[in-house]
C-alpha positions in Angstrom: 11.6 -19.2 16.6 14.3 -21.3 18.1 16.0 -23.3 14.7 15.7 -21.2 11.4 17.8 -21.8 8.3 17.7 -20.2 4.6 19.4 -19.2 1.8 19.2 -15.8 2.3 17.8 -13.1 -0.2 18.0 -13.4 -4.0 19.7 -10.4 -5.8 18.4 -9.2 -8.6 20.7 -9.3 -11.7 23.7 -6.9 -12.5 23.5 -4.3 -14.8 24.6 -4.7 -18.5 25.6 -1.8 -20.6 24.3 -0.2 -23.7 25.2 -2.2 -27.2 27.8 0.4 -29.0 24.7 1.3 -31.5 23.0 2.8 -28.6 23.9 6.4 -27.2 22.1 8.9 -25.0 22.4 12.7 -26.3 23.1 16.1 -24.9 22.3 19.0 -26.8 24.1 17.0 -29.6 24.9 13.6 -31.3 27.4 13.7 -27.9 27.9 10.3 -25.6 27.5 11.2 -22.2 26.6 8.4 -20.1 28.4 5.7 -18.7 28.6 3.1 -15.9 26.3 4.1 -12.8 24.9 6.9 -14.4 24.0 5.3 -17.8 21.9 3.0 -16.0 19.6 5.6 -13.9 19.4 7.2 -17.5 18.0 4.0 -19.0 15.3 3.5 -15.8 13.3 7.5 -17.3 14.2 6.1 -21.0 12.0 3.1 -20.0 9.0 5.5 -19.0 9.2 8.0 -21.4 5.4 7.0 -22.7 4.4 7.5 -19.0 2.6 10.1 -18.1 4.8 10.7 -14.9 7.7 11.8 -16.8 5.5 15.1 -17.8 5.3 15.7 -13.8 7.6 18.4 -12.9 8.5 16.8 -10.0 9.3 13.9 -10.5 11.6 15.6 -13.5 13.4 17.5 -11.4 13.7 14.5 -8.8 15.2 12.5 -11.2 17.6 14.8 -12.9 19.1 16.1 -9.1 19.9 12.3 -8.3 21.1 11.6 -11.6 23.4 14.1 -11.4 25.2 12.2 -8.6 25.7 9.3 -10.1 27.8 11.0 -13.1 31.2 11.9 -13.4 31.9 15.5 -12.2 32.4 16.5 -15.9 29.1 14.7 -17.0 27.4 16.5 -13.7 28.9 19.9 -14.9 27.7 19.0 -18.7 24.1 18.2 -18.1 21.5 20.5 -16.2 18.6 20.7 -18.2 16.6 17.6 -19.2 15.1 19.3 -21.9 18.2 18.7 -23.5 18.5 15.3 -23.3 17.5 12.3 -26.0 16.4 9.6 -24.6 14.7 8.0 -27.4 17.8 5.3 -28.5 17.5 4.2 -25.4 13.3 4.1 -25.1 13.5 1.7 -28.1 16.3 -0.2 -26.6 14.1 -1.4 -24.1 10.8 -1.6 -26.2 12.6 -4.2 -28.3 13.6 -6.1 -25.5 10.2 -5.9 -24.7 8.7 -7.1 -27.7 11.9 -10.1 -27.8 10.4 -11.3 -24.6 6.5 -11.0 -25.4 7.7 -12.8 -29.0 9.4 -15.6 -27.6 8.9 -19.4 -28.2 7.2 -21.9 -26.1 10.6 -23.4 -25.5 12.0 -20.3 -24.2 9.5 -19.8 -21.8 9.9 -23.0 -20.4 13.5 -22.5 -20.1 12.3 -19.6 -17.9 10.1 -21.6 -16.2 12.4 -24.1 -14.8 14.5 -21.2 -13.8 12.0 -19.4 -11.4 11.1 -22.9 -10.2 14.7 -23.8 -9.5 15.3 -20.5 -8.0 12.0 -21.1 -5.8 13.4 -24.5 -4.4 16.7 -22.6 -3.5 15.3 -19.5 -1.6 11.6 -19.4 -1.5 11.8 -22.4 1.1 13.3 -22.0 4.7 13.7 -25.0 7.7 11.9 -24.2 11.2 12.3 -26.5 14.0 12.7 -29.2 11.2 9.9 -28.2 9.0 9.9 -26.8 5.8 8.4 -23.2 5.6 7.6 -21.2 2.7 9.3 -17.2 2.1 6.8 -14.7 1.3 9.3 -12.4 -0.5 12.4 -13.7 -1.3 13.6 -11.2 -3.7 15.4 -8.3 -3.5 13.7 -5.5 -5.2 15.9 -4.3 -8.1 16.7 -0.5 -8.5 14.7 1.9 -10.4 12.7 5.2 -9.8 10.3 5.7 -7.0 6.8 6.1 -7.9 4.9 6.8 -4.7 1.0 7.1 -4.9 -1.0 10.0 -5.7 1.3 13.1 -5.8 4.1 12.2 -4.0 7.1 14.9 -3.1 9.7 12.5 -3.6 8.2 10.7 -6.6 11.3 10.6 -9.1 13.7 9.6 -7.1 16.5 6.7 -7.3 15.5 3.6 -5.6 19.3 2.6 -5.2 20.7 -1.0 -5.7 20.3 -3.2 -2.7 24.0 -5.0 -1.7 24.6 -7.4 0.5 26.5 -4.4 2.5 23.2 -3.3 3.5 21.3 -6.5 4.7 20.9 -7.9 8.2 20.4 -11.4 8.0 19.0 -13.1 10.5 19.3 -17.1 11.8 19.7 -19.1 14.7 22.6 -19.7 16.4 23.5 -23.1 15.5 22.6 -23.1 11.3 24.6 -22.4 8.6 25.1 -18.9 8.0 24.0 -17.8 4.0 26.8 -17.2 2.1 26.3 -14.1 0.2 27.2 -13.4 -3.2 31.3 -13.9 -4.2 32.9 -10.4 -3.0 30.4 -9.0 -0.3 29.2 -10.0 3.0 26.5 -9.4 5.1 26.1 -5.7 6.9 25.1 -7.9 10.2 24.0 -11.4 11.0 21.9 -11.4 13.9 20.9 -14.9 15.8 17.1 -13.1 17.4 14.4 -15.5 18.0 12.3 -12.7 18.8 10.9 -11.7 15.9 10.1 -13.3 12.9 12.2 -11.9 9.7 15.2 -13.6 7.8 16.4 -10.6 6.5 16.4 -6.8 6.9 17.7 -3.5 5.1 16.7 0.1 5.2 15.3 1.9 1.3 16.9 4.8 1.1 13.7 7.4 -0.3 11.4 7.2 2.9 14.5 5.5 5.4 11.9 2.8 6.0 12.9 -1.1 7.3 12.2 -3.6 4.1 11.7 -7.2 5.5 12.0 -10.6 3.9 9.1 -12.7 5.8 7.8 -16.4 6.1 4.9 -16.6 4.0 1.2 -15.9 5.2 0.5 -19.5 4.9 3.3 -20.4 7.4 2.5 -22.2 10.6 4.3 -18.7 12.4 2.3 -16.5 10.4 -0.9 -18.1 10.7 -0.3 -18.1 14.6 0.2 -14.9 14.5 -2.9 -13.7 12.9 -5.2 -16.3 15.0 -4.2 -14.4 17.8 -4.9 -11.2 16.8 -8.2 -12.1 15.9 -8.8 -13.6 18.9 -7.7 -10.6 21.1 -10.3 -9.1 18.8 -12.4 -11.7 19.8 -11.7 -10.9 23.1 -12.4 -7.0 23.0 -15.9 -7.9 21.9 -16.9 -8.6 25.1 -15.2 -6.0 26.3 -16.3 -3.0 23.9 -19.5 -1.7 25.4 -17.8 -1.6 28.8 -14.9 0.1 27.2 -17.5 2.9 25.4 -19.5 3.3 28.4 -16.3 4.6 30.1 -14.9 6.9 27.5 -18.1 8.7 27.0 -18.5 9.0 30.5 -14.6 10.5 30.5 -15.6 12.7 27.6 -17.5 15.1 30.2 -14.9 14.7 32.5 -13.3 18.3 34.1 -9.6 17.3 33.3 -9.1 18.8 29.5 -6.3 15.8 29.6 -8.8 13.1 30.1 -11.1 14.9 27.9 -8.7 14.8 25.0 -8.0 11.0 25.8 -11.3 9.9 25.6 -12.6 12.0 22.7 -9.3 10.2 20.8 -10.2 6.9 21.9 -13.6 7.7 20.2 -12.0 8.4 16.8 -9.9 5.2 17.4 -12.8 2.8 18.2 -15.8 4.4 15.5 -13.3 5.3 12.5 -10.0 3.2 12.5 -7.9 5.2 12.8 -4.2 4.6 14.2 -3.0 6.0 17.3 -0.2 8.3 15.2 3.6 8.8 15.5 6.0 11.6 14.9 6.2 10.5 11.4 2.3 9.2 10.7 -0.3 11.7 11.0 -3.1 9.9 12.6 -5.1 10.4 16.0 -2.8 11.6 18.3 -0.9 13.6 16.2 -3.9 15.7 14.4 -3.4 19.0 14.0 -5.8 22.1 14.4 -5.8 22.3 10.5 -6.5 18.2 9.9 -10.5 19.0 11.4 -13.2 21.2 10.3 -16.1 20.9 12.4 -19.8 21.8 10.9 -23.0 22.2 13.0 -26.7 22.2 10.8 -28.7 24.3 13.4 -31.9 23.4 11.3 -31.5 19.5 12.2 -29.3 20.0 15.4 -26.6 17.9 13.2 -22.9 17.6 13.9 -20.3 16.7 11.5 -16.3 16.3 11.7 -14.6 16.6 8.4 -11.1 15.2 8.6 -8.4 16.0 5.9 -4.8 14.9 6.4 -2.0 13.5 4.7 -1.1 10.0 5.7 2.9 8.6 5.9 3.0 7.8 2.4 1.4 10.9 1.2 -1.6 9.4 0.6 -5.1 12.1 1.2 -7.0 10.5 4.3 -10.5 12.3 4.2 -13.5 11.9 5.4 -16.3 13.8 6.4 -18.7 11.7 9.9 -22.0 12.8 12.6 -20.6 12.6 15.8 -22.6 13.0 18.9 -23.4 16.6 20.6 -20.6 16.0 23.3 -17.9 15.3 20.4 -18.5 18.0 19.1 -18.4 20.5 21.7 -14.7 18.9 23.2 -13.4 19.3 19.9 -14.5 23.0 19.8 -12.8 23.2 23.3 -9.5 22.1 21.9 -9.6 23.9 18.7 -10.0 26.9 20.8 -7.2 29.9 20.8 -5.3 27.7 18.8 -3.0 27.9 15.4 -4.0 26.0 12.7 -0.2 24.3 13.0 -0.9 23.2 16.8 -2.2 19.9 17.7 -5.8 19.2 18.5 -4.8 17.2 21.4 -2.0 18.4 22.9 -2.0 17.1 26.1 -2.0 13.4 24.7 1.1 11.6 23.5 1.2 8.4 21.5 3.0 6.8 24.4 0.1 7.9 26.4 -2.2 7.1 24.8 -1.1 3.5 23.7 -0.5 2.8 27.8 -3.7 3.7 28.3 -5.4 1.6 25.7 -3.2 -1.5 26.7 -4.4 -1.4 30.6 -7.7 -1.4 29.1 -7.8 -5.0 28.2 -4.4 -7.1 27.9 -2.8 -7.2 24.7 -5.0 -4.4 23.6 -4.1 -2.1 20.5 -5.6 0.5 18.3 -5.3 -2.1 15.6 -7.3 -4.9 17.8 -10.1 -1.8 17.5 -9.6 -2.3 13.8 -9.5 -5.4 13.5 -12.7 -5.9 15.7 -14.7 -3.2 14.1 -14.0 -4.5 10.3 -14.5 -8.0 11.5 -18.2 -7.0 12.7 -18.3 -4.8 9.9 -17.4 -7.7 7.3 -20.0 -10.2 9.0 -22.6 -7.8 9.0 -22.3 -6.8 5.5 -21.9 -10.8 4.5 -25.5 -11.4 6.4 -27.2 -8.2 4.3 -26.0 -9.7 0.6 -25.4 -13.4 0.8 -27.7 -16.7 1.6 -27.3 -20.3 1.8 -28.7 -20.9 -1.1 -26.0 -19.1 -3.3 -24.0 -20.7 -5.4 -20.6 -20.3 -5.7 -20.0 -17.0 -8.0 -22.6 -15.3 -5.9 -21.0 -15.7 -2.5 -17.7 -14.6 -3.9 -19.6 -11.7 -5.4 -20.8 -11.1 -1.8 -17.9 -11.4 -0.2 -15.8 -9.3 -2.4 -18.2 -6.6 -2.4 -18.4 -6.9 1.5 -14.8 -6.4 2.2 -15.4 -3.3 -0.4 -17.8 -2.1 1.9 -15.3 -3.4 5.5 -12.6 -1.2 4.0 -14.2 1.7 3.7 -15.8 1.6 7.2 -12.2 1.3 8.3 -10.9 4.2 6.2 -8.6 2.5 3.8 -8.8 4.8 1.0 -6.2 4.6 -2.1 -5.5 7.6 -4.2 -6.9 8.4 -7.8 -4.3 7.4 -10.6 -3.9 9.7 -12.6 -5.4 8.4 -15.4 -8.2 7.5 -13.1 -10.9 9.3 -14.5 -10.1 8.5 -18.4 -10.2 4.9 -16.9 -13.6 5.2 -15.6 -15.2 6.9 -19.0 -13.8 3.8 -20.6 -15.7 1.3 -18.4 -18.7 3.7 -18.5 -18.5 3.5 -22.3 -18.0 -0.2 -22.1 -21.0 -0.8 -19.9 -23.3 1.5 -22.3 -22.2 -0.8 -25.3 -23.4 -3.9 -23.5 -26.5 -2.7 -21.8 -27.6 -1.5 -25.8 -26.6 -5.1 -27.3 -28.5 -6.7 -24.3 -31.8 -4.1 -25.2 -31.2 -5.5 -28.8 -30.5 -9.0 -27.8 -33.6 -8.7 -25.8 -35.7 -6.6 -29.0 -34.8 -10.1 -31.2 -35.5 -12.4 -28.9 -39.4 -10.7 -28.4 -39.5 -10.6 -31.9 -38.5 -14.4 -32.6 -41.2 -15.3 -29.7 -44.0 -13.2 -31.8 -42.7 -15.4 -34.9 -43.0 -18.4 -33.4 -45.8 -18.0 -31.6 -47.7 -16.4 -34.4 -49.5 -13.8 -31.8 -49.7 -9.6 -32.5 -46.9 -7.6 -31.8 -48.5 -6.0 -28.8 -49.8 -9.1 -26.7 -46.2 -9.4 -26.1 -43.4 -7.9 -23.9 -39.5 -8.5 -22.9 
């Protein structure tokens, strides 16, 4: 980037208090709350009809960082949320609810013309003299964390974002955003290196948050055009790449074996090379693989069972080949269940390697390739010319279904999941009967007028 210019990040609003009428109890028609702490009571008031808040730990989460929001006599006062009464509070916000579902056409236009004036003022940004649009422009307001699936630190106070904490970043010669009246910026940075406007760090997983151009932009689009054509690339290079890693696999270095038998996992399921923080292929452990051998059929099958970096269950159960197989009894071998299956391969290793392969290469050009052949091929099994419309986009969305799941992007059950499936099971029973009945009357209307016997005709 060499000229960028924006507004900056839009805050979310401030606070308000309680209305007098409206108290939160302790063991007792007692007031408690105020300030800071009155307002990370009011975020578990707002879920008390979730089913989260019966999760014990997201309960206890919540009441240890509630705790340091309150004053020290509040924090002795309150340490058992059994105690507390939230319910003033609940309908608070259920009648704010209801006032903003209830309101007039005129109010939400009012809205309206809000957000769209709000849009013109930060969703836009000027690059080299063109106008871009912002993907996310918003700061995300405070509130509990959530997580997916069972997560440890679901619970948890997302804290209010301040301009304290924000990098911006701009080009040297534009006009700096002016942040709100009474803060400034943690850092403004001038890096034409990368491609965000603004940066902070969220304080439950002490991951970067990034405001970027939209995936519309010229940048953006750039971006991904390359990628896919280093993709594009890597096909031609693939079966030269395979031939040499399964000829590595037999190699007499357990180093080289390792690299190769991860490079296999990389290329045929997707997965990431791994950090100190991810747990992917370089940083499996003994207890993340369970291998299985069906002497019958002379099968052999790696089951896989790991937590990814948001807590999120990765598992999956694939055939590999004879030779797989074997190396990974090799480094399973005399080890603890806690030590890692290739321990002779680091992620730095591993991702030098991959790179001298083929410039610009990455385990998410694998990826990339692999769904991309994936996609097309599952596009040429379901779809023809001749469909219209709704059935390519039926296709298409059942073919990136079926490109996800060959690159092992799996979401965890809600936990309502399985309520939610009886419920569209139900719902597809009711229609399947009115269409047998729908059918039954239309058989019996075609007997009518046709004046034939019952049995000469059929649905």
């Amino acid at each position: 980037m060499e000229v960028l210019e924006h507004r900056g990040p839009l805050f979310p609003a401030e606070y308000q208090l309680f209305p007098d009428d409206v108290n939160l109890y302790y063991d007792g028609p007692n007031r408690t709350c105020y300030t800071r702490a009155e307002e990370v009571a009011f975020f578990y008031a707002q879920m008390l009809d979730h089913e989260r808040t019966t999760c014990d730990v997201f309960c206890k989460n919540f009441l240890t960082d509630w705790r340091r929001e309150m004053t020290p006599e509040e924090s002795m006062l309150i340490t058992d949320l059994n105690k507390c009464d939230f319910f003033k509070l609940f309908y608070l916000n259920k009648r704010r609810v209801d006032a903003k579902y209830n309101m007039s056409k005129e109010e939400k236009q009012v809205i309206t013309e809000v957000n769209k004036r709000l849009m013109e003022e930060y969703g836009y940004c000027t690059l080299n003299q063109h106008r871009e649009r912002i993907g996310n422009f918003r700061i995300e307001p405070p509130g509990l964390f959530h997580g997916q699936g069972e997560h440890a630190k679901e619970g948890m106070l997302k804290r209010r974002i301040q301009p304290e904490d924000i990098i911006i970043n701009c080009s040297k010669q534009a006009r700096i955003p002016e942040p709100p009246p009474g803060h400034q910026w943690k850092e403004v940075r001038h890096d034409n290196t990368v491609t965000w406007l603004a940066s902070w760090t969220e304080n439950i997983q002490g991951a970067s948050r990034y405001i970027r151009l939209n995936a519309s932009s010229k940048p953006q689009g750039e971006k991904d055009w390359e990628r896919y054509e280093l993709a594009r690339r890597l096909h031609s290079y693939v079966d030269q790449i395979r031939s040499q890693y399964y000829q590595d696999m037999d190699s007499a270095e357990m180093a080289i074996r390792q690299r190769a038998t991860a490079l296999y996992f990389i290329d045929k399921l997707a997965l990431s090379v791994g950090s100190e923080k991810e747990v992917s292929c370089s940083s499996l452990h003994v207890k993340n693989v369970t291998l299985h051998k069906d002497r019958d059929r002379n099968e052999y099958t790696v089951e896989f069972d790991f937590l990814r970096e948001d807590l999120i269950r990765s598992y999956n159960k694939v055939p590999v080949t004879q030779r797989v197989y074997k190396n990974l009894k090799d480094f399973i071998e005399a080890k603890e269940a806690g030590d890692k299956l290739f321990n002779l391969l680091t992620t730095s290793t591993l991702n030098e390697y991959i790179s001298s392969l083929m410039p610009g290469l990455t385990a998410k050009v694998f990826r990339t390739q692999n769904t991309s052949v994936a996609l097309q091929k599952s596009l040429r099994e379901r779809s023809c010319l001749s469909d219209g419309q709704a059935e390519k986009l039926l296709a298409y969305n059942r073919a990136n279904c079926a490109a996800a799941v060959h690159c092992n992007r799996q979401q965890a059950d809600t936990k309502n999941f399985e309520q939610s499936m009886a419920g569209l099971h139900a719902e597809i029973d009711s229609m399947t009967q009115e269409l047998v009945q729908a059918k039954t009357e239309l058989t019996l209307a075609t007997w009518k007028a046709k004046g034939c016997p019952n049995s000469k005709w059929h649905v």
